[in-house]
Every structure is written in structure tokens, then in C-alpha cells.
C-alpha positions in Angstrom: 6.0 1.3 0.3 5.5 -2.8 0.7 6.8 -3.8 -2.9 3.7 -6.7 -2.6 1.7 -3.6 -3.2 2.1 -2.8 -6.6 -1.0 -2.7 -8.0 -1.8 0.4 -5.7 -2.3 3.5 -6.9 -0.1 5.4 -4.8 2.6 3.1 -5.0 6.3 4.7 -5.5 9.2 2.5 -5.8 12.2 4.4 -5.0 15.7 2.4 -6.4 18.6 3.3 -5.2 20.6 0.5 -6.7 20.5 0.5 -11.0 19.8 -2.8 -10.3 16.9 -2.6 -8.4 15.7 -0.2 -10.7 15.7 -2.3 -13.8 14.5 -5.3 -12.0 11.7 -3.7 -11.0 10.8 -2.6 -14.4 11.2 -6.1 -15.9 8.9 -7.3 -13.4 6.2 -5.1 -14.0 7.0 -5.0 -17.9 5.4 -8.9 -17.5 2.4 -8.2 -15.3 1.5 -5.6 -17.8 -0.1 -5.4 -21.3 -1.2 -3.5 -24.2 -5.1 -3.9 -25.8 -6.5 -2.4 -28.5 -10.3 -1.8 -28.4 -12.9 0.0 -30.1 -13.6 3.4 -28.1 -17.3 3.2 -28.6 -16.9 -0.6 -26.8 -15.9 1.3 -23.9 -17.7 1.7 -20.8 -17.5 2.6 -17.2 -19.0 1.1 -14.3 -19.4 3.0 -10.5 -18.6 0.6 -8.2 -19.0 0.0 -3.8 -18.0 -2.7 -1.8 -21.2 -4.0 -1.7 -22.2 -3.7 -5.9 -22.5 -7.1 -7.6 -19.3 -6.4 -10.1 -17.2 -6.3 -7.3 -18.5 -9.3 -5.8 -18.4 -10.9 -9.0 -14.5 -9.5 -9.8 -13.3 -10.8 -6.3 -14.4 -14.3 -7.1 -13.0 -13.7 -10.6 -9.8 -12.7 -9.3 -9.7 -15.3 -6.4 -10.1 -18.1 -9.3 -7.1 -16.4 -11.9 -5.0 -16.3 -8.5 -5.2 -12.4 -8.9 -4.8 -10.6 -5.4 -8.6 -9.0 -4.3 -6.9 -6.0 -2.8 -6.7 -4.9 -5.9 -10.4 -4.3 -6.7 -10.7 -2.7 -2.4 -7.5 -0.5 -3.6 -10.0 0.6 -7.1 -12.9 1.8 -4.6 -11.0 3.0 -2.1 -9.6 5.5 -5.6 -11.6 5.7 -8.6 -14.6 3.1 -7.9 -14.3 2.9 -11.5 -14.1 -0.2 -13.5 -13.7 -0.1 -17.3 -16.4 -2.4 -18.7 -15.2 -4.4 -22.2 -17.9 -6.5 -23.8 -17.6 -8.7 -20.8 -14.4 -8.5 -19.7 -14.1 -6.0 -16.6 -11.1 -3.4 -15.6 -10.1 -1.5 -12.5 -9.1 1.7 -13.0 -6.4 3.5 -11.9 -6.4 6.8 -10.9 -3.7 8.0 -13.5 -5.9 6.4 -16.5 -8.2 9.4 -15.8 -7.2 12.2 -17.7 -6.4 9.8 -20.7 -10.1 8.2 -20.3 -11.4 12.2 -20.2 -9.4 13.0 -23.2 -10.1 9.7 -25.1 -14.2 10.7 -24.5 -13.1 14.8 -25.3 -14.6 16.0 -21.9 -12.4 18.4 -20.1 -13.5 20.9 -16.8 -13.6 20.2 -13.2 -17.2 19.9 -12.7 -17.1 16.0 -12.9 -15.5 16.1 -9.7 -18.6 17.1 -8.0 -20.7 14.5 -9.2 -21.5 10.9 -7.6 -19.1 8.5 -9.1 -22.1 6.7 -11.2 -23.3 10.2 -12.5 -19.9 10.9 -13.5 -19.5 7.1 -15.5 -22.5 7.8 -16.9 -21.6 11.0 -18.5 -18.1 9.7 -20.0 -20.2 6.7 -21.2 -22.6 8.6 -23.4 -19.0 10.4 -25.0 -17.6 7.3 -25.4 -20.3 5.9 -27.3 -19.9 8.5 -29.9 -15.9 8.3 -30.4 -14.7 6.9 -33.3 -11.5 5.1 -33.6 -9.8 2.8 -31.4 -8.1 2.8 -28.3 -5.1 2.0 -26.6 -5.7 0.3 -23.1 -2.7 -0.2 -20.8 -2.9 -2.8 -18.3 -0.4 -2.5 -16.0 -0.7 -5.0 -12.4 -4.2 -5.4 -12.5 -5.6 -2.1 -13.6 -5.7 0.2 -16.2 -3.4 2.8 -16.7 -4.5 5.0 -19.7 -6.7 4.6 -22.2 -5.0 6.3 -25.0 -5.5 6.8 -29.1 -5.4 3.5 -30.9 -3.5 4.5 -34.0 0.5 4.4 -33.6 0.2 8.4 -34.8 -1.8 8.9 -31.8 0.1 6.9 -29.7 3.1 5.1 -30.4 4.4 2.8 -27.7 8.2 2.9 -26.8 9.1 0.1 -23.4 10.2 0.9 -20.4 12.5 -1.6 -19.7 14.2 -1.3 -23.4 14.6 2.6 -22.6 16.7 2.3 -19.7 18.2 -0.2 -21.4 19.7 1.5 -23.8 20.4 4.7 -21.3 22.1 3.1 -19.5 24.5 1.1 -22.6 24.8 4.2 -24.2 25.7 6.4 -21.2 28.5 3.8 -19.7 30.4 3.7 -22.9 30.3 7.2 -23.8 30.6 8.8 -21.1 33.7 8.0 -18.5 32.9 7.7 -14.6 29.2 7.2 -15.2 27.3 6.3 -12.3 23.7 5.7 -11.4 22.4 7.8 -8.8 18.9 6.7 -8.4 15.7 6.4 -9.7 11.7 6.4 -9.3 9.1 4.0 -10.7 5.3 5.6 -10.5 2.6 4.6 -12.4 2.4 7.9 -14.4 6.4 8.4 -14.5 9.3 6.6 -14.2 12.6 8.5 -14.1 16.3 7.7 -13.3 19.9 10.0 -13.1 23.3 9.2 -13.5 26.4 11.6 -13.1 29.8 11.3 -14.7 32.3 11.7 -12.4 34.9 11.9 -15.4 33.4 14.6 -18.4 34.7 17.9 -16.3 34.8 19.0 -20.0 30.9 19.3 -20.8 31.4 22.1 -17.5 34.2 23.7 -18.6 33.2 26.8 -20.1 30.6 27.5 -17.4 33.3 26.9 -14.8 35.4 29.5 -16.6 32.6 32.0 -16.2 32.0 31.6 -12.4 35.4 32.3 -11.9 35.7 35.4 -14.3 32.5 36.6 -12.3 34.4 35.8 -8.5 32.5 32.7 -7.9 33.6 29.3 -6.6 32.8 26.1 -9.3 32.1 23.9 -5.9 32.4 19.8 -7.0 30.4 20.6 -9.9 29.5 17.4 -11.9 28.0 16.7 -15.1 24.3 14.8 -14.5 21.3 13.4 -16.6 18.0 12.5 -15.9 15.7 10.1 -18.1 12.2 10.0 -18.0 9.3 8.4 -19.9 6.4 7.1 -19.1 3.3 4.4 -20.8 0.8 6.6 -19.4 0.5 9.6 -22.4 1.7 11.6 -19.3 5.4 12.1 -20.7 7.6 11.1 -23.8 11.1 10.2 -23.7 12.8 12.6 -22.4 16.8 13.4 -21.5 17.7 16.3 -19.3 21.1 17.8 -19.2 21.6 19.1 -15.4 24.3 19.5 -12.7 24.9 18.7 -9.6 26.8 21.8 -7.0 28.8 21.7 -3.9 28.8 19.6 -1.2 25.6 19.9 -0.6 24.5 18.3 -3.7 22.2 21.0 -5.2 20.5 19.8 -8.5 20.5 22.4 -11.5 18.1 22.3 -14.3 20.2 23.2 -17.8 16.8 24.0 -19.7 14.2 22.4 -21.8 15.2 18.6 -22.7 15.8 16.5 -25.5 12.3 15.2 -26.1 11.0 12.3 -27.9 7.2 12.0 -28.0 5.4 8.5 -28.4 3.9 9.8 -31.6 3.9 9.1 -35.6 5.3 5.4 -35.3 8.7 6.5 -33.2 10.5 3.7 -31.5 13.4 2.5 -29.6 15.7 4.0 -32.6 14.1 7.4 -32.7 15.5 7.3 -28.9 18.9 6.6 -29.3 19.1 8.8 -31.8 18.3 11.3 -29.1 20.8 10.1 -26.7 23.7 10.6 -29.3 22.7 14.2 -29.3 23.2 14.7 -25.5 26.8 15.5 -26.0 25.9 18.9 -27.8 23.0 19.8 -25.6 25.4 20.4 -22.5 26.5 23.1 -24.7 23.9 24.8 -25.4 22.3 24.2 -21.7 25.3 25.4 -19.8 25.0 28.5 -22.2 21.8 29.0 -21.3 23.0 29.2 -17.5 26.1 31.4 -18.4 24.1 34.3 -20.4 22.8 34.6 -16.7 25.9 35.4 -15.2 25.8 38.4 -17.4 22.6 40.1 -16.3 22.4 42.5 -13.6 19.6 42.3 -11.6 19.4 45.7 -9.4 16.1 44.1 -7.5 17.0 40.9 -6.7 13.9 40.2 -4.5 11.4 41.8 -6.8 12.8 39.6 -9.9 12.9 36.1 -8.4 9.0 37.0 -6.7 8.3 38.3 -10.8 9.9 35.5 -12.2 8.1 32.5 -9.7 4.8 34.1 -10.5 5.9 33.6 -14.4 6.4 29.9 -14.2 3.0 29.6 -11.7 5.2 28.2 -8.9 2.9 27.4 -5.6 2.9 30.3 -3.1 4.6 28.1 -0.3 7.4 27.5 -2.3 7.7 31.3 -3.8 7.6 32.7 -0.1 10.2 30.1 1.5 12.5 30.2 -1.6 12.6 34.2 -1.1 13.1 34.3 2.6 15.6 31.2 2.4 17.5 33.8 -1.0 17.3 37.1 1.5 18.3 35.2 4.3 21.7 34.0 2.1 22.3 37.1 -0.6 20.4 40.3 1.6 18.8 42.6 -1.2 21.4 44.1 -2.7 22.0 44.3 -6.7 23.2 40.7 -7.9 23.1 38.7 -11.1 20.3 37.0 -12.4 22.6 33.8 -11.8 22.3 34.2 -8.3 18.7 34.4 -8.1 18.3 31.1 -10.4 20.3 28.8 -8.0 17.9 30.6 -5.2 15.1 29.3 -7.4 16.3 25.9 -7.7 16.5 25.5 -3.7 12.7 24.5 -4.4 13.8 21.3 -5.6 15.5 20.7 -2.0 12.7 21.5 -0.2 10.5 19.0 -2.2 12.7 16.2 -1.4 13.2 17.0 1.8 8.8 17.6 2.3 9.6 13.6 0.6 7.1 14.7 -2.5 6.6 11.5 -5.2 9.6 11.7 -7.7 7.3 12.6 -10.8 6.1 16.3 -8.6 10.3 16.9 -8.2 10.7 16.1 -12.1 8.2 18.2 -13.1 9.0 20.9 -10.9 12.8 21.0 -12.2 11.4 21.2 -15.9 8.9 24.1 -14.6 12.4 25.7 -13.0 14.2 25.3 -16.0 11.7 27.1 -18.3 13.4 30.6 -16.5 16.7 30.2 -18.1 14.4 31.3 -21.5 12.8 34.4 -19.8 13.8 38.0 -20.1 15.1 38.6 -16.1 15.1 42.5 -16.9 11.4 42.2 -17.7 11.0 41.3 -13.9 13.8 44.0 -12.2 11.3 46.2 -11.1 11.6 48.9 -7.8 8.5 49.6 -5.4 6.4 47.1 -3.5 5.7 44.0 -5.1 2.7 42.2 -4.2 1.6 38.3 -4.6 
């Protein structure tokens, strides 16, 4: 997407150079700001191209030599505007939940109403929440509206997070190497492998081979996320990357640092000095799998997909695409993870936003916890 464009909504910067990457977080770490407001203060204005406000914030924007696309990019999305005293805010589409949370409202119905009905609801909640909140301004538009107090919300930069990954990871760990990253306005993420810790695989390698399977250019990998949206904390993932082909293993759950109870930039590298023993654990977690026998391979990884509420495209071409390679016969539970995990390949190559792979890998790695025997059932299964 045209980097001018920002401000958009559905903007996704894709880096492949870690210097792109943290320019690009600098840049919009200074067009972007924190407020704190009272939540009853709050309100939130329907808007069209032809309504008076955005006639009014056009000329407004045209004067602070703000770009107007960015109020047609708000209607064209929310038509909201966040309404402060007498200061006005587009909204962006990711501040929604947060705003819905903020005013306690939760359900699908607002969907269905006209956008003015729908202000006017979260307006009369808003008027009766104590407290203060957190708006983040990010290129124009909000972004969240989140709890005021640093126990609610406690806000950890960007920039200063990848920062310190990427310090941290290039003197501790030998051949580290960027291998590209996402900015969204809900997510930002980034991975680096290390061509040189063959160590932190070690054990696992020693198990494939005891079970007759090839270690293929295995490599040692992390991803980093975080976002300034309340959508995500800080979080490190331990993760591999196979064969030739590149396949991209979830180890398991992450080391997680919410933005919560006053944490900061300390709290995080704290985190990051604990990565070393989570790729022991993790590549357990992936080993106990090589010692489960799994006697209905198909019937499992359909059980085990329905489990972690995986989308029925996926399920169905993940299972033909597993049959197609392994047939039906008995196999190990290892087996039917890396089948699994060939979702993650089919969402890059569908080109899905960086934030849906992320999350999917997390939603994958959540199986390396489950009972597979629970799932090795005979007979007809049925979706």
C-alpha cells in the first residue's frame, strides 16, 4: 500500500529490510500521541460527507496542513468522530472494540443500527463511566480509547520495543538475522532467525532422528509483537523454521508481557533474557508429540482443528493437503501438527494482513497443550 497513505485504516506496511522497519516506526511514533481524558467527556459523532463536522474538520485540517483524505478515509470506515469538549477525532476502525469496552457494551446488535443510532447509544454509556481514559492518536485518528489509569493500561513504545529486540537479540544470540516484519494499526510484529544457536534445536533434532525423521535446515526463530491498541501485549514467541521450503512452526504459548500495573521497557527485557530457557521448554512441548501414536490420523487433526475453532476452509484444505502427503494410516501426533501448521502457508500465500497469520500461529500453537488421544477416534467424523 502507497506509504503517503498512512492514516488509512487498512493500511499494512510490510518491511522487509530491519531498517525499513524501525524507520517506519519512528515516523509514526512522531505523528502519534497519548491524551488523557475524562470518559464521561467522551462523545461520538455520526458523520456523511455532507454533515457540517466534516465540512468544518476539512477546513480545520486544510488550515493545520493535515491531509483531508483522512476525514473521506473516516466515513468511508467508521463515520465516527470522537467529540472532546470541542476538539474533534476521527475514528479508526480498530479504536472500536476499546471505545465498546471503555462504555461496557458488548453484542453484535450495534452493527445493525444506523451509524447515528449506534453513537448515540455508546454516548449515553459513556456519560455514566467513571474514570479516565487513554486516547491514542496515531496519524490523524484515534486508535483506542483505553483505561486511564497505568493499572488499566500502562503504555510500553513501539519503537523502544524493537529497540531493545533487536540489541538484545544481536548480542546474544550468534548469526541473528532479521527476516521481516509488519506494521498495522492494531499489531505490529517482526522475526529474526539465528543462523548460529543449532544448540536451542538440538534435543528435538535428536528425537526426529530416533523416530526416522529427517531434521531438514531447521533454524532457531522468534517473533515479537506488541501493539498500542489494548489488542496485544508484548509478546516473544519461540518458533522454527523447516526445510527448504521454509515452513514456520509455532513452539507454544509465548512469553507475555501485558501493558498492565505500571510495566515498562524494563519489565520487557526482563522477558527477553528469559527466551533462552523457553526454547527448552517449547521444543519439549513439540517432542512429547513425537511420542504419541495417533491410530486415526484424519479423525484427530479434523478433532483437534474443531478444538482450537479453526475456520472450515482451512480445516478441509489442511486435511486434504495431510491425506494427500501421509494417506490414513497410523502416524504420530507430530505428523499431524506440522499438517496443521501448513495453515499458516496458505494464509500467506491467500496474502492475509500479518496480524490474521500471528494470530493464527498462536491459535495453532495452543494444540501442542491438548490431549491428541482425546481426539483418536474410529467411525465417521462429521464437521
Amino acid at each position: 500500500m502507497n506509504e503517503t497513505r498512512v492514516y488509512a485504516d487498512d493500511y499494512r506496511g510490510v518491511f522487509r529490510r530491519q531498517e525499513d522497519f524501525l524507520d517506519c516506526l519512528k515516523n509514526i511514533g512522531s505523528h502519534s500521541s497519548w491524551k488523557r481524558k475524562k470518559t464521561k467527556s467522551l462523545r461520538l459523532v455520526a458523520i456523511t460527507e455532507e454533515s457540517q463536522v466534516t465540512k468544518d474538520l476539512k477546513e480545520q485540517y486544510a488550515m493545520d496542513g493535515l491531509d483531508e483524505e483522512i476525514i473521506t478515509d473516516t466515513i468511508v470506515n467508521t463515520g465516527l468522530v470522537l467529540k472532546v469538549k470541542n476538539e474533534y477525532y476521527p475514528v479508526r476502525s480498530c479504536a472500536i472494540k476499546s471505545i465498546l469496552d471503555r462504555a461496557g457494551i458488548s453484542g453484535s446488535g450495534l452493527k445493525r443500527v444506523e451509524r447515528n443510532v449506534y453513537a448515540r447509544i455508546l454516548n449515553e454509556c459513556l456519560k455514566k463511566t467513571a474514570g479516565e481514559a487513554l486516547l491514542r492518536v496515531s496519524e490523524g485518528k484515534v486508535s483506542a480509547v483505553l483505561g486511564g489509569d497505568s493499572h488499566d493500561y500502562a503504555v510500553l513504545d513501539m519503537e523502544q520495543i524493537f529497540l531493545h529486540s533487536v540489541d538484545y537479540l544481536s548480542k546474544n544470540y550468534k548469526g541473528c538475522q532479521y527476516a521481516g516484519g509488519f506494521y498495522e494499526h492494531d499489531m505490529t510484529s517482526a522475526l529474526w532467525i539465528f543462523e548460529g544457536e543449532d544448540e536451542l534445536l538440538e534435543a528435538y533434532q535428536k528425537e526426529l532422528c530416533l523416530h526416522g525423521k529427517a531434521a531438514k535446515e531447521m533454524k532457531p526463530m522468534v517473533r515479537i509483537t506488541t501493539s498500542d491498541t489494548g489488542s496485544a501485549g508484548a509478546n516473544i514467541y519461540p518458533m522454527l523454521v523447516s526445510g527448504f521450503d521454509h515452513k514456520v512452526i509455532a513452539l507454544g504459548t509465548p512469553l507475555r508481557l501485558s501493558h498492565r500495573n505500571g510495566c515498562g521497557i524494563g519489565e520487557f527485557d526482563t522477558q527477553l533474557r528469559q527466551l533462552y530457557a523457553k526454547y527448552q521448554l517449547a521444543a519439549g512441548n513439540l517432542t512429547r508429540l513425537l511420542n504419541v501414536e495417533i491410530v486415526n490420523p484424519v479423525n484427530c487433526m479434523k478433532g483437534v482443528m474443531d478444538k482450537l475453532e479453526i475456520a472450515m476452509k482451512y480445516k478441509a484444505e489442511a486435511v486434504d493437503l495431510f491425506v494427500s502427503q501421509y494417506g490414513e494410516d497410523p502416524c504420530l501426533a507430530h505428523d499431524i501438527y506440522y499438517g496443521i501448521s501448513e495453515i499458516l502457508f496458505m494464509l500467506a500465500c491467500e496474502g492475509a494482513e500479518g496480524s490474521r497469520i500471528t494470530r493464527m500461529e498462536e491459535v495453532i500453537a495452543r494444540a501442542l497443550s491438548l490431549d491428541w488421544k482425546q481426539y483418536d477416534v474410529p467411525g465417521t467424523y462429521k464437521w
